[in-house]
N, C-alpha and C positions, 0 to 999 in steps of 0.2 A: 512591406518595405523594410530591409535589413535598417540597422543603430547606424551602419559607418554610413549607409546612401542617405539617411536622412540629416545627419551630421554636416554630408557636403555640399548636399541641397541647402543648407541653411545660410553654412559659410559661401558657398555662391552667391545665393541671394544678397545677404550684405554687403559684399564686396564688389556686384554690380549694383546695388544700391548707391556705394561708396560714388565708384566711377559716374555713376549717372551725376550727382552733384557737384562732381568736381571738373564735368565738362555741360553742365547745365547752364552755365556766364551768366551773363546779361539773360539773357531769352527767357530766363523763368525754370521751371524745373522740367528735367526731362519726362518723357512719356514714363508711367510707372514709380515717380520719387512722388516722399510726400511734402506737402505744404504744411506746417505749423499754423495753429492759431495766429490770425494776426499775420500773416505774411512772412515770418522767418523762417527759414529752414534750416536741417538739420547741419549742413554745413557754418552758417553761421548762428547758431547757438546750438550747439552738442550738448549743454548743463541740460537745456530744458528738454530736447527730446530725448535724450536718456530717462529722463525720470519720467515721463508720459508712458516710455517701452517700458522700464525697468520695474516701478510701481507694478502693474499686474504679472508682468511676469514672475515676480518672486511672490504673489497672492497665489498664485499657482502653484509652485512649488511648497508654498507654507500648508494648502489644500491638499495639495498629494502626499503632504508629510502627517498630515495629521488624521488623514486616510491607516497609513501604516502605524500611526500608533494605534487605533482600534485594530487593527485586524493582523499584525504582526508578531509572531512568538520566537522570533529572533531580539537576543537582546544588542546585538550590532544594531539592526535596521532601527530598532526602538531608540537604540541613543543617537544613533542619525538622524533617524527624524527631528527627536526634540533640539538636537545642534541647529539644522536649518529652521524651525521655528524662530528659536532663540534670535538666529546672526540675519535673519531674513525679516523677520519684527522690526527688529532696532533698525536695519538699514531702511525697512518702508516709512518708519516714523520719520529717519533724518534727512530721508529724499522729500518726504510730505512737506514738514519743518524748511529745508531749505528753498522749495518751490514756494511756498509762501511770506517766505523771506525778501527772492529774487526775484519774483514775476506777482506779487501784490496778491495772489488767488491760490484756491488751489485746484490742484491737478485736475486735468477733467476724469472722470470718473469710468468714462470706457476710452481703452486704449485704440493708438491709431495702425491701420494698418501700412504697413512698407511692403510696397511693390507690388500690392495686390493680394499679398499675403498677412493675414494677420498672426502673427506669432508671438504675441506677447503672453495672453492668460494660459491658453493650451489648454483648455478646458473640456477637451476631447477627453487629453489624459486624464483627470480625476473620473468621470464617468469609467473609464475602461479598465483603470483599478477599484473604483468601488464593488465593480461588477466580477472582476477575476475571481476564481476558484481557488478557494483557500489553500492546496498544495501549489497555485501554482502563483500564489501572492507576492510572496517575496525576489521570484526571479523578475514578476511582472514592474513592481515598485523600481527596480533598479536599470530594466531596460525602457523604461520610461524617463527615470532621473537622469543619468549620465547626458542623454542626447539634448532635454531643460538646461543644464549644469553647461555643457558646451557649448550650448549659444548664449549664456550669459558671458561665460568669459570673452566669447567673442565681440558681443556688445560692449563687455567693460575692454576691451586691446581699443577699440575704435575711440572710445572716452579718452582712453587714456593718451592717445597717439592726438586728443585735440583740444584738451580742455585746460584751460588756464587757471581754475579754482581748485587754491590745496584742497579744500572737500572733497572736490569728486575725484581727485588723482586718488585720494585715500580709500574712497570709496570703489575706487577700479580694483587698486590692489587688494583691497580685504577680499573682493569676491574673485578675483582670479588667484590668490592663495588658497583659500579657503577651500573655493569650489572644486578647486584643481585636485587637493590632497583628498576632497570627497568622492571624486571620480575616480583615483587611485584605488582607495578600499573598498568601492563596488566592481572596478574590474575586478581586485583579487577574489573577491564573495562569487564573483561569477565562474572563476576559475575551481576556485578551491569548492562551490559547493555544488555546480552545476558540469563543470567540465567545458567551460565554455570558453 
Protein backbone atom coordinates (compact mmCIF):
# COMPACT_ATOMS: atom_id res chain seq x y z
CA UNK A 1 0.00 0.00 0.00
CA UNK A 2 1.49 3.19 -1.45
CA UNK A 3 2.49 6.53 1.66
CA UNK A 4 -0.31 8.85 -0.06
CA UNK A 5 -3.23 5.59 0.18
CA UNK A 6 -2.31 5.04 3.65
CA UNK A 7 -2.25 8.76 4.51
CA UNK A 8 -5.95 8.95 3.24
CA UNK A 9 -7.19 5.99 4.63
CA UNK A 10 -6.17 7.62 7.92
CA UNK A 11 -7.66 11.09 7.34
CA UNK A 12 -10.86 9.22 6.28
CA UNK A 13 -10.96 7.26 9.30
CA UNK A 14 -10.91 10.30 11.45
CA UNK A 15 -13.13 12.44 9.86
CA UNK A 16 -15.67 9.60 9.77
CA UNK A 17 -14.92 9.03 13.26
CA UNK A 18 -15.47 12.91 13.64
CA UNK A 19 -19.09 12.73 11.83
CA UNK A 20 -20.01 9.70 13.71
CA UNK A 21 -19.99 11.81 17.09
CA UNK A 22 -21.30 14.62 15.97
CA UNK A 23 -24.41 12.88 14.81
CA UNK A 24 -24.17 10.13 17.53
CA UNK A 25 -26.98 12.84 20.08
CA UNK A 26 -28.66 11.46 22.62
CA UNK A 27 -28.63 7.74 21.35
CA UNK A 28 -24.95 7.01 22.59
CA UNK A 29 -22.22 6.54 20.22
CA UNK A 30 -22.46 5.54 16.80
CA UNK A 31 -21.61 1.96 15.45
CA UNK A 32 -17.70 2.04 15.29
CA UNK A 33 -16.98 5.40 17.73
CA UNK A 34 -15.27 4.89 20.84
CA UNK A 35 -16.57 5.28 24.41
CA UNK A 36 -14.03 6.77 26.98
CA UNK A 37 -13.35 5.44 30.48
CA UNK A 38 -16.13 6.41 32.43
CA UNK A 39 -18.73 7.23 29.89
CA UNK A 40 -17.32 10.42 28.08
CA UNK A 41 -16.62 10.71 24.71
CA UNK A 42 -14.38 12.09 22.49
CA UNK A 43 -16.58 14.80 21.41
CA UNK A 44 -17.14 15.89 24.97
CA UNK A 45 -13.71 15.83 26.32
CA UNK A 46 -11.09 16.07 23.22
CA UNK A 47 -8.04 16.89 26.35
CA UNK A 48 -8.60 13.49 27.53
CA UNK A 49 -8.78 11.28 24.42
CA UNK A 50 -6.09 13.10 22.71
CA UNK A 51 -3.66 12.15 25.32
CA UNK A 52 -5.00 8.36 25.64
CA UNK A 53 -4.20 8.52 21.29
CA UNK A 54 -1.41 10.69 21.42
CA UNK A 55 0.71 9.17 24.49
CA UNK A 56 1.54 5.95 22.33
CA UNK A 57 1.48 7.29 19.35
CA UNK A 58 4.46 9.45 19.87
CA UNK A 59 6.07 6.15 22.01
CA UNK A 60 6.18 5.03 18.65
CA UNK A 61 7.71 7.44 16.85
CA UNK A 62 10.32 8.01 20.00
CA UNK A 63 10.83 3.87 19.18
CA UNK A 64 11.34 4.22 15.47
CA UNK A 65 13.52 7.08 16.10
CA UNK A 66 15.78 5.43 18.31
CA UNK A 67 15.80 2.41 15.93
CA UNK A 68 17.60 4.86 13.34
CA UNK A 69 19.94 6.15 15.75
CA UNK A 70 21.40 2.49 16.02
CA UNK A 71 21.27 1.73 12.54
CA UNK A 72 21.57 4.94 10.60
CA UNK A 73 24.94 6.60 8.94
CA UNK A 74 23.14 9.56 7.71
CA UNK A 75 23.86 12.38 9.75
CA UNK A 76 20.25 14.25 8.72
CA UNK A 77 18.29 11.07 9.76
CA UNK A 78 20.68 10.83 13.13
CA UNK A 79 19.88 14.51 14.06
CA UNK A 80 16.12 13.67 13.29
CA UNK A 81 15.94 11.31 15.20
CA UNK A 82 17.27 12.72 18.32
CA UNK A 83 14.97 16.07 17.45
CA UNK A 84 11.83 13.73 17.72
CA UNK A 85 13.18 11.93 20.80
CA UNK A 86 13.92 15.25 22.50
CA UNK A 87 10.17 17.20 21.45
CA UNK A 88 8.29 13.70 21.60
CA UNK A 89 9.78 13.07 25.41
CA UNK A 90 8.84 16.35 26.90
CA UNK A 91 5.50 16.39 25.19
CA UNK A 92 4.72 12.47 26.55
CA UNK A 93 5.94 13.73 30.04
CA UNK A 94 3.54 16.97 29.79
CA UNK A 95 0.55 15.01 28.32
CA UNK A 96 1.21 12.31 31.39
CA UNK A 97 1.68 15.54 33.96
CA UNK A 98 -1.46 17.11 32.63
CA UNK A 99 -3.71 13.73 32.58
CA UNK A 100 -3.02 13.49 36.13
CA UNK A 101 -3.62 16.92 36.83
CA UNK A 102 -7.20 16.86 35.09
CA UNK A 103 -8.63 13.35 35.37
CA UNK A 104 -6.86 12.41 39.24
CA UNK A 105 -4.96 9.05 37.49
CA UNK A 106 -2.96 8.42 34.95
CA UNK A 107 -3.37 7.39 31.51
CA UNK A 108 -4.22 4.00 30.95
CA UNK A 109 -1.34 2.23 29.72
CA UNK A 110 -2.69 0.52 26.36
CA UNK A 111 -4.16 2.79 23.86
CA UNK A 112 -7.76 2.70 22.64
CA UNK A 113 -8.71 1.77 19.40
CA UNK A 114 -11.01 4.30 16.92
CA UNK A 115 -13.16 2.72 14.75
CA UNK A 116 -12.02 -0.56 14.87
CA UNK A 117 -8.62 0.52 13.97
CA UNK A 118 -5.96 0.98 16.28
CA UNK A 119 -3.56 3.39 15.19
CA UNK A 120 -1.99 4.96 17.90
CA UNK A 121 1.55 2.89 18.93
CA UNK A 122 2.07 1.42 15.14
CA UNK A 123 4.14 -0.98 16.37
CA UNK A 124 4.02 -3.03 13.06
CA UNK A 125 6.43 0.02 12.13
CA UNK A 126 9.43 -0.54 14.54
CA UNK A 127 9.43 -4.25 13.86
CA UNK A 128 9.57 -3.56 9.98
CA UNK A 129 12.43 -1.20 10.39
CA UNK A 130 14.35 -3.11 12.81
CA UNK A 131 14.17 -5.76 10.43
CA UNK A 132 14.98 -3.56 6.96
CA UNK A 133 18.27 -4.23 5.14
CA UNK A 134 20.91 -1.90 5.94
CA UNK A 135 20.95 -0.16 2.22
CA UNK A 136 17.68 0.05 2.18
CA UNK A 137 17.27 1.67 6.12
CA UNK A 138 17.13 5.02 5.51
CA UNK A 139 14.65 5.19 2.70
CA UNK A 140 12.60 2.53 5.00
CA UNK A 141 12.73 5.10 8.31
CA UNK A 142 11.30 7.91 6.27
CA UNK A 143 8.57 6.18 4.37
CA UNK A 144 7.34 4.93 7.58
CA UNK A 145 7.78 8.46 9.44
CA UNK A 146 5.99 10.91 7.23
CA UNK A 147 2.59 8.71 7.06
CA UNK A 148 3.21 8.45 11.74
CA UNK A 149 4.00 12.41 11.40
CA UNK A 150 0.64 12.95 9.17
CA UNK A 151 -1.64 11.51 11.34
CA UNK A 152 -0.51 13.18 14.20
CA UNK A 153 -0.90 16.53 12.82
CA UNK A 154 -4.26 15.33 11.96
CA UNK A 155 -5.04 14.43 15.39
CA UNK A 156 -3.53 17.72 16.73
CA UNK A 157 -6.01 19.98 13.67
CA UNK A 158 -8.96 17.89 15.55
CA UNK A 159 -7.59 19.25 19.16
CA UNK A 160 -7.07 22.09 17.95
CA UNK A 161 -10.49 22.84 16.16
CA UNK A 162 -12.01 21.80 20.02
CA UNK A 163 -10.16 22.17 22.91
CA UNK A 164 -10.59 24.88 25.35
CA UNK A 165 -7.14 24.43 27.41
CA UNK A 166 -4.18 26.92 26.36
CA UNK A 167 -2.11 23.49 27.04
CA UNK A 168 -3.20 21.65 24.51
CA UNK A 169 -3.84 24.45 21.95
CA UNK A 170 0.01 24.84 22.54
CA UNK A 171 0.48 21.39 22.37
CA UNK A 172 -1.54 21.06 18.84
CA UNK A 173 0.68 23.80 17.45
CA UNK A 174 4.19 22.63 18.50
CA UNK A 175 3.31 19.29 16.86
CA UNK A 176 1.79 20.37 13.69
CA UNK A 177 4.77 23.04 13.28
CA UNK A 178 7.34 20.89 14.17
CA UNK A 179 5.97 17.73 12.54
CA UNK A 180 5.11 19.63 9.51
CA UNK A 181 8.72 21.10 8.79
CA UNK A 182 9.92 17.35 9.53
CA UNK A 183 7.84 15.92 6.83
CA UNK A 184 9.26 18.73 4.53
CA UNK A 185 12.93 17.48 5.00
CA UNK A 186 12.05 13.82 4.52
CA UNK A 187 10.26 14.54 1.39
CA UNK A 188 13.25 16.55 0.17
CA UNK A 189 15.69 13.38 1.44
CA UNK A 190 13.39 11.30 -0.73
CA UNK A 191 13.85 13.36 -3.62
CA UNK A 192 17.26 14.41 -3.45
CA UNK A 193 18.58 10.97 -2.30
CA UNK A 194 16.31 8.36 -3.81
CA UNK A 195 14.58 10.12 -6.85
CA UNK A 196 11.38 9.72 -5.41
Amino acid sequence: MGKNTVVINLIMLVVGIGVGYTFGGDRGPVAGTHMMPGGSMMGNNIDQHFIVQMIPHHEGAIAMAKVALERSKRPEIRSLAEGIIEAQEREVNDMKSWYQDWYGTTPPSESFSMGGMHMSGMEGDVDELATAADANFDREFIVQMIPHHEMAIVMAGMLQASTERAEMTQLADNIIASQSREIEMMQSWLTSWYGE
